[in-house]
N, C-alpha and C positions, 0 to 999 in steps of 0.2 A: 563089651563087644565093640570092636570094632565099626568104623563108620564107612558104609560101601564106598567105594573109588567112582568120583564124578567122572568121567572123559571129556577131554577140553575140544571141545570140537574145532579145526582148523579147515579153511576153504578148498588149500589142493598144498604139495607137498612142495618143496623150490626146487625150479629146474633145475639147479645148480648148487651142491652143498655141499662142495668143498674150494675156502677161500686162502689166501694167506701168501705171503714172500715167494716170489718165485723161484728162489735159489735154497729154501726150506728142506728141511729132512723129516719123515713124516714117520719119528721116531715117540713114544709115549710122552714123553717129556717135550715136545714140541709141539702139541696140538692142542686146543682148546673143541670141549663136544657142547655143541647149543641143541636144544633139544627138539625137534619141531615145534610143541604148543610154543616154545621162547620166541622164536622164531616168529611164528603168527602174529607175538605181541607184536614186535617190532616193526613187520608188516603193515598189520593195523593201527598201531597209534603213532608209528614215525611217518609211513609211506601214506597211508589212505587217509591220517588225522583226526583218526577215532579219537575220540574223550577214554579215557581208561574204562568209563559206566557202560561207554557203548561197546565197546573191545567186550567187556566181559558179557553183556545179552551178546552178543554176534557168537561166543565163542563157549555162552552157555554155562557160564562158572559164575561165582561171585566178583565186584570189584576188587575186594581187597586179595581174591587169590589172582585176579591179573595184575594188582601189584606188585606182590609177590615175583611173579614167573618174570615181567616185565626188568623187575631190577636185578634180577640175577641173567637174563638175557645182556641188556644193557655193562653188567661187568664182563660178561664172558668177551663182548666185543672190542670192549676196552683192552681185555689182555692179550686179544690176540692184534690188535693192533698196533699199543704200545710194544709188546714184546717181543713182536715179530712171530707170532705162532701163527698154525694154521688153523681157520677156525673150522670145523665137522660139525653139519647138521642132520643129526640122525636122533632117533628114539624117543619117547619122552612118552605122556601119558595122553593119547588123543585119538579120535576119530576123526575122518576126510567125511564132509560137508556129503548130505543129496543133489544140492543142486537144485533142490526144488522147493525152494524160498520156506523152509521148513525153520525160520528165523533168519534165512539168509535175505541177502538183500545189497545194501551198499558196500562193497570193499571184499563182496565175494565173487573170484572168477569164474565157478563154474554155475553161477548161478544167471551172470551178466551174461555166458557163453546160452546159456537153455534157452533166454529170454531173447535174445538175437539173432535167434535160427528160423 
């Protein structure tokens, strides 16, 4: 039997999730798709400077599956950069955060948002 599907929980979705050349053709063969939880990683352990241990409590999974999602995030960025594609951030396997420190805490926005009002 199969083993149930974790959900990687992510803090809130990016305002912006489509990057890439600005003279691009936004043909199959031209874009590169990061997935939200990928996306998260890089979020959290590029931008906020999570430890990959703390990425993975914040996000609810094990370290080595934000290992994982982390370095296939990390390639996809690379190819759309090197390559010139564009990169698409959409889909992947994840829940949006409560917001109400339910594990959340440092490097979550809508959690910094609850607690500031």
């Amino acid at each position: 039997m199969a083993r149930p599907m974790k959900w990687r929980k992510v803090c809130c979705l990016p305002e912006i999730n489509k990057f890439g050349p600005l003279d691009a053709f936004a043909d199959a063969e031209n874009h590169v798709i990061m997935t939200v939880d990928e996306y998260e990683t890089i979020r959290l352990i590029d931008l906020e400077g999570f430890t990959q241990e703390e990425c993975a409590t914040q996000m609810n999974v094990a370290r080595s599956t934000v290992q994982g999602i982390y370095n296939d995030a990390r390639k996809k960025l690379a190819e759309s950069l090197v390559n010139g594609k564009i990169l698409l951030i959409e889909g992947g396997e994840y829940r949006i955060c409560d917001g109400l420190g339910n594990g959340c805490a440092r490097g979550c926005h809508r959690y910094r948002r609850s607690r500031s009002g």
